[in-house]
C-alpha positions, 0 to 999 in steps of 0.5 A: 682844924680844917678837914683838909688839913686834917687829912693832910696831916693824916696823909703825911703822918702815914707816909712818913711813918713807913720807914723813909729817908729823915734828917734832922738839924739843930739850930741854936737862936741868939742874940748878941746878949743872950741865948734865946732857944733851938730851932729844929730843922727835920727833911723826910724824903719819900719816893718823890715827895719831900716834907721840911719842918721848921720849929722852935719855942721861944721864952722871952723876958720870962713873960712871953713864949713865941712859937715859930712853926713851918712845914711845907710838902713838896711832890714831884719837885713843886709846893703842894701844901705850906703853913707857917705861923708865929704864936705870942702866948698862945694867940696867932701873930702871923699865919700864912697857909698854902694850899695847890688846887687845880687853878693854882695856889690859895693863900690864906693869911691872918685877918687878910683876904685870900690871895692867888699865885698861878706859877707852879712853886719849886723853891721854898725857904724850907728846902734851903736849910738842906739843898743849896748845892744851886740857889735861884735868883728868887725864892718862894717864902712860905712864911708870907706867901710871895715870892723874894729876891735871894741876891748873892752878898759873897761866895757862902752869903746869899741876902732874902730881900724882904722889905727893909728886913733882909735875911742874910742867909750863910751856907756850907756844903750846900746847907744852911751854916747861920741865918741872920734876922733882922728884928724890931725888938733886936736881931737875931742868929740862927746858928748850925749847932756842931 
């Protein structure tokens, strides 16, 4: 583990635990055939920070367990800090770190060169799960590091066009009610547990 990371994590650790505003949501993952796993959603609020975390565990055909892991910092409404990563079995099949420094934000992917973004970053996919009163025309994915379009299907579904694989995302009362996600090996729904 990296010290800046480290010291990340420290920091976040000794903010959070001073008694500040936490929320948690649970979210069910299925598929058409079969129930797949929960994903867990937590927001913790702190003066003007904000920290969302996203995971879940995933056994699949009793051979294989996917991790999915997302946590972003957000101080003062802009990204200071995001790491999202897929875990096959223990071994890395997608990660993607972002980190703000003075000249903008470094972004880290597996087995890639560094890459560079220079605009400040407001929006994230993490924050959508918990402040969709008003949604922007792009949005910032954390989990590849690039801003997408979020193009507006109907009055609670918005899609995230992400190649030939749009996320079509469903609210309610300005959070996320179902998330539907295209796969290779088959789709998938992320669905509010109630």
């Amino acid at each position: 583990m990296s010290k800046n990371r480290l010291l990340f994590l420290t920091i976040l650790f000794f903010t959070v635990s001073s008694g500040l505003a936490q929320d948690t949501l649970w979210f069910d993952i299925k598929s058409r055939l079969v129930y797949l796993g929960e994903l867990q959603v937590v927001q913790k609020m702190a003066n003007y920070n904000s920290y969302y975390y996203l995971t879940a565990q995933v056994p699949f055909l009793r051979k294989y367990v996917v991790e999915y892991h997302m946590e972003t910092a957000f101080k003062a409404n802009v990204l200071i800090n995001s790491l999202a990563y897929i875990k096959v079995n223990k071994r890395f099949y997608h990660y993607c770190q972002i980190q703000r420094t003075q000249m903008g934000y470094i972004i880290k992917k597996l087995n890639k060169p560094d890459l560079y973004y220079q605009k400040d970053i407001t929006t994230g996919i993490t924050r959508l799960y918990f402040n969709a009163e008003t949604l922007p025309d792009t949005i910032f994915s954390e989990f590849d590091g690039s801003p997408k379009p979020l193009v507006k299907k109907d009055a609670q579904t918005f899609v995230l066009t992400n190649g030939d694989r749009p996320m079509e995302f469903v609210f309610d009362n300005g959070h996320v009610l179902k998330v539907i996600v295209p796969n290779n090996i088959m789709d998938f729904f992320i669905v509010l547990r109630q």
